[in-house]
N, C-alpha and C positions, 0 to 999 in steps of 0.2 A: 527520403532523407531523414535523418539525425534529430531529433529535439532535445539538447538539457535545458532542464528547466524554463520552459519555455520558450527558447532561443534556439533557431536554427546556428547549427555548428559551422554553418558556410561561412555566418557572421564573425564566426574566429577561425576565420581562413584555414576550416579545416573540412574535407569532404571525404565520403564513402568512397573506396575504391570499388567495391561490387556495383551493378547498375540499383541495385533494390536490396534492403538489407534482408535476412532472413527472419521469422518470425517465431520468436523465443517459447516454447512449452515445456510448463514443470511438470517434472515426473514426479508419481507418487512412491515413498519409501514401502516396499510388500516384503513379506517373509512367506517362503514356501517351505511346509512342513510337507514330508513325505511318510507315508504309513503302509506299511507294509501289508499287504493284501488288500488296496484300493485301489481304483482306478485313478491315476492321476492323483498331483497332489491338493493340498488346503493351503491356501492364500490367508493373508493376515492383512489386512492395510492398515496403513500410519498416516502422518502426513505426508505434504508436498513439501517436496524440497526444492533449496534456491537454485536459480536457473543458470549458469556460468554461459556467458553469451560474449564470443569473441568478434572484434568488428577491425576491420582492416580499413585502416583512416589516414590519411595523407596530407600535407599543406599543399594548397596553390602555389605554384609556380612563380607568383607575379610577386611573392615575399619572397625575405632569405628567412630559409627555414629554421635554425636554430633559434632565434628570436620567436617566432611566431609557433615554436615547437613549447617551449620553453612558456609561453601564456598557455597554449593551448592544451599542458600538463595539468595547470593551474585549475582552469575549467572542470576539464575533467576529474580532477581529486578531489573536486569541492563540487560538485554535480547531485541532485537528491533525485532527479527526477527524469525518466528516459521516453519518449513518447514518439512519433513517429510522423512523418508531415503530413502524409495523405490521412490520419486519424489521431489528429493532435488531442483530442478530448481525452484519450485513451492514454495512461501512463502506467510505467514500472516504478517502484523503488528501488535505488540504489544502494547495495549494501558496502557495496567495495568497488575498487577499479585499481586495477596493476598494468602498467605498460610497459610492455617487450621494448629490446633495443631498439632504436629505431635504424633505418635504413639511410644516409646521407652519402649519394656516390657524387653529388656536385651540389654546389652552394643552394641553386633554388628549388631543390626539389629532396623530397622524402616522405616515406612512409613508415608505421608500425601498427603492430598490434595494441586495442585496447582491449585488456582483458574484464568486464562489468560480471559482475557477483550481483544478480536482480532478486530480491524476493520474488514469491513462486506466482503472485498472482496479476492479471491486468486489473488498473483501475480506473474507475472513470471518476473527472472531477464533478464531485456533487456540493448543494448548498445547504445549511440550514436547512431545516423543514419545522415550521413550530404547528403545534398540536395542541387543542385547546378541548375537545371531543376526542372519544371514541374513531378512530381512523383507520385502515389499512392501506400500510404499504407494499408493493407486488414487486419481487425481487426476480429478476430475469436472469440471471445471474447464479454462481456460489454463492454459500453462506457468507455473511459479512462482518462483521466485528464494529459496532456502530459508536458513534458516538454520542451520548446522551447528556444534556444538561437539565435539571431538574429542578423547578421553583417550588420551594416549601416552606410552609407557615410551620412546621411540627412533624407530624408521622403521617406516611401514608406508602402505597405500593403501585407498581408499575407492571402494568401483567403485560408482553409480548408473547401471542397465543399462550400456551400453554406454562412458560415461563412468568415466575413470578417473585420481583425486585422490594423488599421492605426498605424504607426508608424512615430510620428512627431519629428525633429530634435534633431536627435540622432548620434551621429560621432564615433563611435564605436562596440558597443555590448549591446543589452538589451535583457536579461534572463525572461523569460516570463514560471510562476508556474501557472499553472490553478489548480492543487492541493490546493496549496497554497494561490492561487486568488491572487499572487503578481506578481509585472515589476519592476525590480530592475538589475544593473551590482553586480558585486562581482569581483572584483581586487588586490589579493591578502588577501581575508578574509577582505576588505574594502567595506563595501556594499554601496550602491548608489539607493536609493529608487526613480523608472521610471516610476511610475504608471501616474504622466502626461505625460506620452511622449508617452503613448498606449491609442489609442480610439477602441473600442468593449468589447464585454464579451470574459472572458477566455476561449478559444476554446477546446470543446473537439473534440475523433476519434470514432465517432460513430461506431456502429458492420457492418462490411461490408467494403466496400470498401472507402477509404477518396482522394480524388483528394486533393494535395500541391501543391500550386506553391508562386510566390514572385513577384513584379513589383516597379517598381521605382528606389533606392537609396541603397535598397538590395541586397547582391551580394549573400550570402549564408544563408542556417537554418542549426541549428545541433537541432536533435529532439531524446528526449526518449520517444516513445509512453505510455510508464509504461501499458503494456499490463494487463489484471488482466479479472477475472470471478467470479461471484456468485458462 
């Protein structure tokens, strides 16, 4: 079954018409170059692209459907998160959702298509992790795009393996989104845009093992690795 945001969809009197929904995978964007006197051609890879995943959803019977059609639009247009009951930990982003007409041949019953626009990858909910030493974290998973918070007395650098983050005069906390591609604080919902005060690319946690550590003016990281999979 169904989970937005947490919530079974059954809860708004809405259910899957399939027995088990199907299980969403992004394709990656390739360009094939062909050359003349070779065997076969050269592939290019890009990224993954968003997943278009249509789900054929219906009210209970036990409502009158237009009411309970009419909330249950509501959910869904306002929905962030898609996850599934036998493996709730495991969620999509939702980028969009479009609903087809729906179906009403008598007052208590009907069905439609929701049509979900998911980003291309699964995630699993992960917490906090603070880091005070030298650490590695082992990523089972695709690369991740993590989120870093960084306590600093001044300047100092954040090396994940071979990646390597300067952190220039900074007397506080600088919030580092490589999702996002931003360095910004945030105090109190007061944002503080840092993006001078980090020199490198936004780091990600490649699959396998990532060696953390910190030096200089640094005393701690608090990291969400946003763990996720094709």
């Amino acid at each position: 079954m169904i989970i937005l945001d947490g919530i079974n969809i059954n809860n708004h009197n809405m259910y899957l018409v399939e027995d088990r929904p199907p299980v969403p995978t992004a394709q990656q964007d390739t360009e094939q170059f062909v050359i003349r006197g070779r065997n076969g051609s050269l592939t290019k890879k890009y990224a993954y692209l968003d997943i278009l995943y249509p789900l054929n959803l219906a009210i209970y019977d036990n409502v009158s459907f237009k009411p309970a059609f009419r909330k249950g639009k509501q959910v869904l247009f306002s929905a962030k998160k898609l996850a599934f009951e036998d493996e709730p930990e495991i969620f999509y982003k939702i980028k969009s959702v479009q609903i087809d007409i729906a179906e009403n041949d008598v007052a208590e019953f009907g069905q439609f298509i929701a049509n979900f626009v998911l980003a291309p990858f699964a995630y699993v909910q992960t917490d906090l992790i603070t880091i005070t030493q030298q650490t590695t974290l082992f990523n089972s998973g695709y690369e991740s795009e993590p989120y870093i918070k960084a306590y600093v007395a001044g300047t100092g650098k954040i090396y994940i393996g071979n990646q390597i983050i300067t952190i220039t005069g900074v007397n506080g906390t600088i919030e580092i989104d490589s999702e996002m591609m931003n360095a910004y604080r945030n105090e109190n919902g007061l944002i503080t845009n840092l993006n001078n005060k980090m020199i490198g690319d936004f780091p990600i946690l490649k699959s396998g093992n990532n060696v953390i550590k910190f030096d200089g003016d640094i005393t701690k990281l608090e990291i969400n690795p946003r763990w996720r999979w094709i």
